[in-house]
LOSE-313386 format. One record per residue (C-alpha): x, y, z. Coordinates in steps of 0.25 Angstrom, whole numbers, plus 5000, padded with zeros to 4 digits. Example, Ala and Ser with C-alpha at 12.3 -4.5 7.8 and 13.67 -1.06 7.14 Angstrom:
<rs>
504949825031;505549965029;
</rs>
This chain:
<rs>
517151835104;516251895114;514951855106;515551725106;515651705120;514251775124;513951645114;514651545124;514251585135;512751605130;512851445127;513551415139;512451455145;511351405137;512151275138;512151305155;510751305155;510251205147;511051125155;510451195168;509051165161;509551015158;510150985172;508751045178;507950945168;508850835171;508550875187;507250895184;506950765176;507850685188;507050745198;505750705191;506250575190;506750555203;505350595208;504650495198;505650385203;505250425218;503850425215;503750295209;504650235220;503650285230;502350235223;502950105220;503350085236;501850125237;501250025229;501949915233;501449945249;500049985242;500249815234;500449765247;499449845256;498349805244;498849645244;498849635258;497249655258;497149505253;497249475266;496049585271;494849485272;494149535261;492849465257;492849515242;493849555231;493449705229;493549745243;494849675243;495149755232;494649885238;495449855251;496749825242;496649955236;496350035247;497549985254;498350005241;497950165240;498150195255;499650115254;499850225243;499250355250;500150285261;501350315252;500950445248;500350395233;499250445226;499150345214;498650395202;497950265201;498150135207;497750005201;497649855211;497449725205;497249605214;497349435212;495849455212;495649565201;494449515193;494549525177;493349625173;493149555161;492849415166;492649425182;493749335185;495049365192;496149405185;497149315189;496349205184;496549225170;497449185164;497949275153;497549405163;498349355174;499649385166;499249505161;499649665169;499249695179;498649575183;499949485184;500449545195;499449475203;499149365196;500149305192;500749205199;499549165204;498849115218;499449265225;498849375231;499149505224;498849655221;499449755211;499249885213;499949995203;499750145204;499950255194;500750375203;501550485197;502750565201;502550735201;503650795191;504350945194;505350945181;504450885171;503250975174;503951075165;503850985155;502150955158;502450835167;501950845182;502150695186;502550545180;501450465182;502050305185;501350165189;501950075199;501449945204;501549845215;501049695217;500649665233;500449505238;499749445248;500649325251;499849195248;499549095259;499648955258;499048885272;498848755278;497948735290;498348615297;497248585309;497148465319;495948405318;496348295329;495148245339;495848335352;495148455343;493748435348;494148445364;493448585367;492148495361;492548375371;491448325381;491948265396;492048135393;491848135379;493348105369;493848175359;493348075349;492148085354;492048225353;492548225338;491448135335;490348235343;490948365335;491348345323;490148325316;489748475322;490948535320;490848565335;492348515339;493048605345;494248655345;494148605332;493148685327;493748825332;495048765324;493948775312;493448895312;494848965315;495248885303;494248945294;494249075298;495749065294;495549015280;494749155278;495949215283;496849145274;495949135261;495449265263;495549305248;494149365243;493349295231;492949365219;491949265217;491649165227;490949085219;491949075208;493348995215;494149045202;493949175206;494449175221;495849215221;496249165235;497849145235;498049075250;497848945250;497448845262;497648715266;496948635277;497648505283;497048425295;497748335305;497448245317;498048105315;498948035307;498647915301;497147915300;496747905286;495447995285;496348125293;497648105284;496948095271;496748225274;497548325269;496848455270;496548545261;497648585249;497948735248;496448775244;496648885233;496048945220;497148945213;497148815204;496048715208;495848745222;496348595225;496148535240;496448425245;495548355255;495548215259;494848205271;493748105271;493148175284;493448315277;492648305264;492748355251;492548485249;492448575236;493648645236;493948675221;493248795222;494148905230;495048935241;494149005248;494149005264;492748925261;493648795254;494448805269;493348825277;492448715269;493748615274;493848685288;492348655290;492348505286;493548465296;493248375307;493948325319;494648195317;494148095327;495347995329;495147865326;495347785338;495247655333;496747635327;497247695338;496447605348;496947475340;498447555338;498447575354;497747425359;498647345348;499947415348;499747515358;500047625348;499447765351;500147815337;498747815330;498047885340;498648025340;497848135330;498948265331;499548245318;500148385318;501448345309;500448275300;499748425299;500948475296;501448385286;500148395277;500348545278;501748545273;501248435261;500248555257;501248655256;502148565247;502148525233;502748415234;501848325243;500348265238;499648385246;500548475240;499748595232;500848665239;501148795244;501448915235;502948965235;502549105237;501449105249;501649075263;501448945268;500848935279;500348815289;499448845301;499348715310;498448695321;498148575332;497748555347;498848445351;500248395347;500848295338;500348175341;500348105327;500948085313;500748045300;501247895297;503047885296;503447805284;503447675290;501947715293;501747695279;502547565274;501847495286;500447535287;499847485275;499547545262;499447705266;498347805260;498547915251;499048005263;500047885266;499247855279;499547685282;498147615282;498647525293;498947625304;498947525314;500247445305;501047555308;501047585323;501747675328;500947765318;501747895314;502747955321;502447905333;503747835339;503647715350;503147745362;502447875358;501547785352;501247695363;500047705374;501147695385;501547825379;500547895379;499847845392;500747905399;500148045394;501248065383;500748085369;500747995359;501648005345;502448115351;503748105363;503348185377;504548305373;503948415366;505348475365;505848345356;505848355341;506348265330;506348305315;506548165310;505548075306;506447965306;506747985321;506147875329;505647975339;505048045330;503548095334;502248155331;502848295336;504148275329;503248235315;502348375317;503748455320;504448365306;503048435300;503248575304;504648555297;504148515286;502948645283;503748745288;505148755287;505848785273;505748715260;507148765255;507848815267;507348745278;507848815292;508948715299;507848705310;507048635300;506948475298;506648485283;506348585272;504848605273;503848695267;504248825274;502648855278;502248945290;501748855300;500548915313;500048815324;499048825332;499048755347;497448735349;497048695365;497648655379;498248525374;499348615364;500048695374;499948605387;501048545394;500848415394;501448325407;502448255400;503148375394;503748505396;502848585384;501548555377;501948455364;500948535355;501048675360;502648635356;502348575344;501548695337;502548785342;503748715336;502848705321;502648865323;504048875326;504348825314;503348845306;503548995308;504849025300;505248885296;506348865307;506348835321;506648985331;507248925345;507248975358;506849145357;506749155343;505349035345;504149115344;503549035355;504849035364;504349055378;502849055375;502348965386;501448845384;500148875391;498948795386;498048905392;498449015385;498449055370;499649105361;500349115349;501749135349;502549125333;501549045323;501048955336;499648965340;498848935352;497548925358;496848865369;495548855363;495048855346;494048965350;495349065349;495948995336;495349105327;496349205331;497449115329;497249095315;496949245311;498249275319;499149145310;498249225296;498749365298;500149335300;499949225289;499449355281;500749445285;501849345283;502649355270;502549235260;503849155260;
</rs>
């Protein structure tokens, strides 16, 4: 008995400590593990802030594809010496990765496109993208018994730059040539002395702020600028013009189409005074600037206006402030569903940026415009203006010369404060048609806001007030009609609703012609010589905003 229990308890114990021995592998083994989990939790938190430090140099104004690169990378590795890792090795691939074996980019073949790695960024197509992975590892205390110091482990993130798609909407009226106007000299007058110069001002400060902001916007560098198909640009911009809204040769124009790479590069240009240009070729900010550089001033056409004015004492044909015409053209860019459609993407940020010296004063023709003016053109524009009197919205007697001779403006009532959102009302006016606009490019496609008067496109909308005649007072009222205006389109334009009373971004900003400001997404400036600032302001917060 007693050699049989010294046995027991010999096994007991053996039993005792290999379980002790098991308990302390399982712990050890947990613990390991535990630290590998930890680890890798970290480093993934690290790359995906190292993704979005690296995508957000699409945006760094680089003037080639390697330095982008080296700037990405860089970023990348300090976002992870940030976070305390220390990568093994780290790999980044970019929308603009070239295949070594052909030159080309990646994304643009076909098969490769598809393949790892290169379908985190390529595929869907037309986005701006980097993947960055790292090879980390995670110290071992158990396992290094067994000859294992660490666990080495791969994690990887995809950062984006959101894509932009933007339409420039800019009043080309006669009124933009006033800083070049002589003493006794009218506007038409100085439109036909400048224009062929390109020496019409503030027009031509409107111009050059307009390019500088296409480099902004397209600022994607080239690979090859020789080779279109192998710029990568992903933001797109459209151009649209306004001034009046019946002339044939201003309403054939419908601006540029988004200018992209990523199909065939399509715009659409229908201006006869604005040229044919090459455009097939890339989005580059030269495509923008080569259609910047041919715009003119309109000159009004006095002539119908004259006989409109003698015959039927009609002012409705002389107005040239088609802002809701702008807009309209704007919103038809973005949507599939109109002829100018090419439309805006789903997953960028839609993004209008309206600028103008004046209020509403104009529209484009009402229905009743169409059945009796004639046969119209392919924009729907009546060939017998002068059949159709009042032209537009233009309701009786804002049309009339006793109307507007007494210093009223013509189209549009002397209340700033009143706004109708229906076309059918017989009131209905040039401001009211430019508001019914804004309605229609910024408020939601699918949920509109109960401030809203349709669904619309659900774009961000910017305006721009440019000179005196914006933000003064006029005698007839108590606030300026187009200082009013702009701020009711940024209002709206900003969220896709309309904010009342404190929650306005411009609520208690004063109107003072003499003095500049900016007060939500509403510009203004006195002078063109200070646009440029106002358009690097709109692009960086354009650049922060997230994509809706």
């Amino acid at each position: 008995m007693g050699h049989k229990g010294h046995k027991k308890r010999g096994q007991i114990l053996l039993i005792f400590a290999g379980s002790i021995l098991a308990l302390l592998a399982i712990t050890g083994l947990a613990l390991d593990f535990g630290q590998y989990l930890l680890q890798r939790a970290h480093a993934r938190r690290a790359v995906d802030a190292a993704a979005l430090a690296a995508a957000a140099h699409f945006r760094g104004q680089y003037t080639d594809v390697a330095t982008m690169r080296a700037g990405m990378e860089a970023a990348a590795r300090e976002v992870l010496a940030l976070n305390n890792i220390d990568p093994l090795s780290m790999r980044l691939i970019t929308t603009l990765d070239i295949d070594p074996d052909t030159g080309r980019p990646i994304c643009n073949d076909p098969v490769k496109r598809h393949q790892d790695p290169y379908r985190h960024v390529c595929i869907p197509l037309q986005r701006k993208k980097v993947w960055v992975q790292i090879e980390a590892s995670a110290p071992m205390a158990f396992m290094r018994i067994f000859g294992f110091d660490e666990i080495r482990f791969r994690v990887d993130a995809t950062g984006e730059a959101a894509a932009l798609d933007v339409v420039l909407v800019l009043d080309i009226s006669t009124s933009m040539v006033a800083e070049s106007q002589r003493p006794g000299e009218s506007q038409a007058d100085t439109v036909q002395r400048c224009n062929p110069t390109n020496s019409c001002y503030p027009f031509e400060y409107v111009r050059a702020a307009a390019k500088r902001f296409a480099e902004r916007i397209l600022d994607l560098p080239c690979n090859d600028p020789n080779n279109p198909a192998d710029c990568m640009e992903q933001d797109r911009m459209a151009l649209v013009v306004f001034s009046t809204g019946w002339e044939r040769n201003i309403t054939e124009f419908r601006g540029t189409g988004f200018v992209s790479v990523d199909s065939s590069g399509r715009v659409i240009d229908r201006a006869k005074w604005f040229h044919i240009y090459d455009s097939s070729d890339t989005s580059s900010p030269e495509n923008i600037n080569t259609a910047l550089s041919k715009l003119k001033v309109y000159p009004d056409a006095t002539s119908e206006c004259a006989d409109a004015i003698r015959n039927y004492d009609d002012t409705s044909l002389c107005p040239n402030t088609n802002i809701g015409g702008g807009l309209k053209l704007a919103g038809d860019i973005f949507s599939p569903t109109t002829p100018e459609g090419l439309a805006g993407r789903p997953d960028a940020l839609w993004v209008v940026v309206l600028l103008t010296d004046g209020a509403a004063n104009t529209t484009f023709p009402t229905p009743e415009d169409l059945i009796s003016g004639g046969d119209a053109d392919r924009n729907g524009i009546p060939d017998r203006p002068l059949d159709t009197l009042p032209f537009g919205y233009c309701p009786p007697p804002l049309n009339s010369m006793s109307w507007y001779s007494t210093g009223r403006p013509p189209c549009r009532d002397a209340d700033a404060d009143t706004v109708r959102l229906d076309p059918t009302d017989p009131n209905f006016d040039a401001d009211d048609y430019a508001r019914y606009q804004a309605h229609y490019v910024a408020c939601s496609p699918t949920n509109p806001d109960p401030s809203c008067a349709m669904p619309g496109q659900g774009a961000v909308i910017f305006t721009i007030g440019l000179g005196e005649a914006v933000e003064r007072i006029p005698s007839y009222d108590d606030k300026p009609h187009g200082a009013a205006l702009l701020r009711y389109i940024a209002n709206l334009g900003d969220d896709g609703q309309l904010d009342t009373g404190t929650a306005d971004p411009c609520f208690g900003v004063p109107y003072n012609p003499y003095v500049d400001k900016q007060c939500g997404n509403y510009y203004y400036r006195r002078s063109g010589s200070n646009l440029q600032a106002v358009f690097e302001d709109i692009a960086r917060r354009v650049f922060t905003r997230l994509s809706h």
